[in-house]
N, C-alpha and C positions, 0 to 999 in steps of 0.2 A: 528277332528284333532288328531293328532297321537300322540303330547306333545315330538315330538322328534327335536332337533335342525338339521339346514338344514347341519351343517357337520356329526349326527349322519346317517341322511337318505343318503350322498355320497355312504357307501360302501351297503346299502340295494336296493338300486336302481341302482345304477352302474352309476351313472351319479354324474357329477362337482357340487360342491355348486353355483357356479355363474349362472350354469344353473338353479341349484331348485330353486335361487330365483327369475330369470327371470319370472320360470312357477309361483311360487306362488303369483307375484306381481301381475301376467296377463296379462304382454306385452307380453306373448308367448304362441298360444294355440297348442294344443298334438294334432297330426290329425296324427300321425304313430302307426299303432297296433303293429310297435315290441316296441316302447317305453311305449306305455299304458299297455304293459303288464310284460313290467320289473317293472313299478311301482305297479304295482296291485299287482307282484308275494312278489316283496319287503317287501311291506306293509302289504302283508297278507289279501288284499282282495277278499273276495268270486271272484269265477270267474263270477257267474251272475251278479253282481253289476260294474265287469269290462268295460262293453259297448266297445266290440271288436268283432265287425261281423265276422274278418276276420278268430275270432280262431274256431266257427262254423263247419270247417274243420276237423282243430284236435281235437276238440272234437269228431267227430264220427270217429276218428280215437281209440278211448277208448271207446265212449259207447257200450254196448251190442245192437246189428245189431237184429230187429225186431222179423225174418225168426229165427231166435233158439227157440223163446217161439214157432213159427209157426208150426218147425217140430216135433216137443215134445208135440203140443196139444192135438193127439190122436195117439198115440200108436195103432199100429194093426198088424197082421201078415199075409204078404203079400210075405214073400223073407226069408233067409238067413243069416244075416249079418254074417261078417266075425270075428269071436268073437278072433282069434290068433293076430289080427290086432288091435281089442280093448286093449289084453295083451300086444301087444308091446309096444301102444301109452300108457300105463299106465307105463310102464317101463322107456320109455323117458321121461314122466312129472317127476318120481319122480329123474331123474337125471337132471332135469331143475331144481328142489327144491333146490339140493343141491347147483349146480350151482349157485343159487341168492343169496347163502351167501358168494361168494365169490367174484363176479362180480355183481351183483343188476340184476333186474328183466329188465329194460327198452330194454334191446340189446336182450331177449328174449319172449318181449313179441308178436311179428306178431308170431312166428312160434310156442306158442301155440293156441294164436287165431288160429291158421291154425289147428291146430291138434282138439281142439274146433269144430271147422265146420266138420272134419271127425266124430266125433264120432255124432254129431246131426243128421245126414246125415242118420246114420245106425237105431238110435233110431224107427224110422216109420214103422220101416221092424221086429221087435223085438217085443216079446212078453214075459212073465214069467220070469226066474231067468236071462235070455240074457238079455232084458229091463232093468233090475232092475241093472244091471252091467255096465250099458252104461251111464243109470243113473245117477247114484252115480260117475262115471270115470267122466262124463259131469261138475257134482255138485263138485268134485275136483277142474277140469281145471277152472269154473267157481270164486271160492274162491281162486286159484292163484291170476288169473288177479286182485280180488278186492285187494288183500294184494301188489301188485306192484303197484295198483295205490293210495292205502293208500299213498305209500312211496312217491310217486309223488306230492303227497297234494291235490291230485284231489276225493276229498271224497265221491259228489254227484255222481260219477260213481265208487267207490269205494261201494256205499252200493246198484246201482244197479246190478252188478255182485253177491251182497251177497245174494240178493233176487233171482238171479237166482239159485245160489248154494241152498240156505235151499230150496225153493221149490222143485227142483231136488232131492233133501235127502230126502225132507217127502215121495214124490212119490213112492221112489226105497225103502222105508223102511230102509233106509243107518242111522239109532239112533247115531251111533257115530260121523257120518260125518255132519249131524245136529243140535250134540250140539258143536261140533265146531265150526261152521259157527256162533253158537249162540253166542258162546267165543269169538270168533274174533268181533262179533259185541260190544261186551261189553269192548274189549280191545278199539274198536275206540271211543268211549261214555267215557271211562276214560279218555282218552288223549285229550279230549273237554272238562276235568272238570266237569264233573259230576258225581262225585265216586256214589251216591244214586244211579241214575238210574243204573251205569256199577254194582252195584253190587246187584240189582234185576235180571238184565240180565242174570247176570252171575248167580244166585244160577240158575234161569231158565233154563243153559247148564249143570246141574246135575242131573237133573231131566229125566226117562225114561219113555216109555208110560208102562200103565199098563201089568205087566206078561213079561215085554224085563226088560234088564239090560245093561248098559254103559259097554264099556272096562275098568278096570283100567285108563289107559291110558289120556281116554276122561277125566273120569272121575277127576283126578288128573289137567290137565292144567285148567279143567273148576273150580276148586277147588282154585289152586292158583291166577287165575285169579280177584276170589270174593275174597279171599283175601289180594291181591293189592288194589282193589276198596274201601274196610274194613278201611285200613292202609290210604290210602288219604282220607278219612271218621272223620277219628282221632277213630276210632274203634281199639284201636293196639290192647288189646288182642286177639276180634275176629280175625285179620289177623294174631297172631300168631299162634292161635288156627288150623285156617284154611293153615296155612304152614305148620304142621305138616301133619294135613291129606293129602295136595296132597304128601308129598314127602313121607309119607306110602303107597298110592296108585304108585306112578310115579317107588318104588322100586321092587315091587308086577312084572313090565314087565321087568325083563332086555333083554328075547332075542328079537333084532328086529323082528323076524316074528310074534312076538305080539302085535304089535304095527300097527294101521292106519298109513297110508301111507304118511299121513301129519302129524307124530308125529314120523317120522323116527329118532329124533332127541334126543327125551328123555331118554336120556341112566341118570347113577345114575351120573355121571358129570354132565348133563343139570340138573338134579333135586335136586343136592346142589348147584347150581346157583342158582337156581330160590329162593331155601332158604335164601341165600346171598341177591338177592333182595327183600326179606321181609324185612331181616332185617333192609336193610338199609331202606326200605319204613318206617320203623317203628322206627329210628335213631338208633339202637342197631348196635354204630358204629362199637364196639369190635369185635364182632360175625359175622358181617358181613366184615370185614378186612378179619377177618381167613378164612370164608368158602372163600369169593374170592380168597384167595392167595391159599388155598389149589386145587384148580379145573383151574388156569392158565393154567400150562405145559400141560396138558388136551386139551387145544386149539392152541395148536399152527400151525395145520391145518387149521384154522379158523382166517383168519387176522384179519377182520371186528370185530367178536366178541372177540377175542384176544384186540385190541385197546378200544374198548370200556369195556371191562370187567377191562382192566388193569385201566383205569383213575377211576372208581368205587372205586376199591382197593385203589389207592392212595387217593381218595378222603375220603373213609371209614378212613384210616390208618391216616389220617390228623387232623379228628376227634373224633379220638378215644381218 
């Protein structure tokens, strides 16, 4: 039971009360999968527990397609690939990155799965620092898709895509782009409630192998990450602790060509945000008023995060 009354379920379900109580009395059974799945999405039901053949479909419209782990199983060197082609499709992912924060990922997501399948395509014919490039570009495209389909709520294909990404990274020897994938797994393990485990995860995306070393960069979001997990933990000083350190690493990169390509974002405005949301993870409503209102005008390229940054502030500024 959900403990919700049948006029709170009208606008999560999209459906009339006289209907929910039709269904819940039992004189009416659900035999349409677009209704069974406006209720399941409403409600927040796994999609496994849904019992809807028909979505089967679109689901392999998001799961990762076999034939990628297939072409990638053994690397050889047989051909040429065309490594100018690999640079451009890196070029156009990262101008889809930006793109998703303006318009969301779902209107972009076939055409990199399409770009996904060129670069697998080449991986077989690749060998040494070309392999290891195509890689790592694959292991990208790869942690795109899981982070659009986070946003979708579709999770059990959100952390197959991620598994395809960190396997791709350890392959190509890609450390930074590794412990990212590792960070993003701990950001999705926070927002499931469970600060513990997101923030073992997370110390784990700070860590390098023996004799390699992290970017700043890496280093810093994987930083404040565990310090989000810390702060929902009731650990505040460790997460204030751990906010200073990333936003000393995140300041260490200012020019972007220092920065992975999935952190094109971190300039020293994204990194007294991210201190703004310690704070406020941490109720230091004061402090976190100020850094938010100081780094607004900052975004007003950014609508999505503009709106969302702005209700923070007022919300911080309420509580102060």
């Amino acid at each position: 039971m959900t403990g919700l009354s049948q006029r709170e379920l009208e606008p999560l379900v999209g459906m009339a009360q006289p209907y929910i109580s039709v269904i819940e009395r039992g004189n009416k059974q659900i035999t349409s999968a677009e209704v069974i799945d406006r209720i399941t999405r409403g409600l927040n039901v796994p999609e496994e527990l849904g019992g809807v053949p028909a979505r089967e479909q679109d689901l392999s419209e998001w799961m990762p397609p076999p034939e990628l782990r297939e072409r990638i199983a053994h690397a050889h060197t047989t051909g040429s690939p065309d490594v100018r082609t690999a640079d451009w499709i890196s070029e156009v992912l990262a101008t889809y990155r930006r793109a998703e924060d303006q318009v969301g990922g779902r209107e972009l997501w076939s055409v990199v799965r399409s770009q996904l399948d060129s670069v697998t395509r080449s991986i077989p014919d690749a060998s040494g620092a070309t392999a290891d490039k195509l890689l790592t570009l694959a292991g990208e495209h790869a942690h795109w898709l899981s982070w659009v389909a986070a946003q979708e709520g579709r999770m059990g294909v959100a952390l197959s895509w991620l598994d395809l990404a960190q396997g791709w990274a350890s392959e190509a020897g890609a450390y930074d782009l590794s412990s990212w994938v590792t960070r993003v797994r701990s950001h999705y393990v926070l927002t499931h409630n469970d600060p513990l485990r997101a923030m073992r995860i997370a110390e784990g995306a700070r860590i390098a192998p023996p004799g390699r070393s992290l970017s700043p960069a890496a280093e810093a979001i994987a930083a404040h990450t565990q310090g989000m997990a810390a702060a929902a933990a009731g650990e505040r000083d460790r997460a204030r602790q751990l906010s200073d350190q990333a936003y000393e690493l995140a300041l260490r990169v200012p020019d972007p060509g220092e920065r992975p390509g999935w952190l094109y974002w971190l300039d020293p405005v994204r990194a007294q945000l991210q201190r703004a949301d310690m704070a406020y993870a941490v109720r230091d409503w004061s402090d976190a008023a100020a850094l938010y209102g100081a780094s607004l005008s900052d975004l007003e390229g950014y609508p999505r995060d503009h709106a969302y940054y702005s209700a923070r502030y007022d919300d911080a500024r309420s509580r102060a």
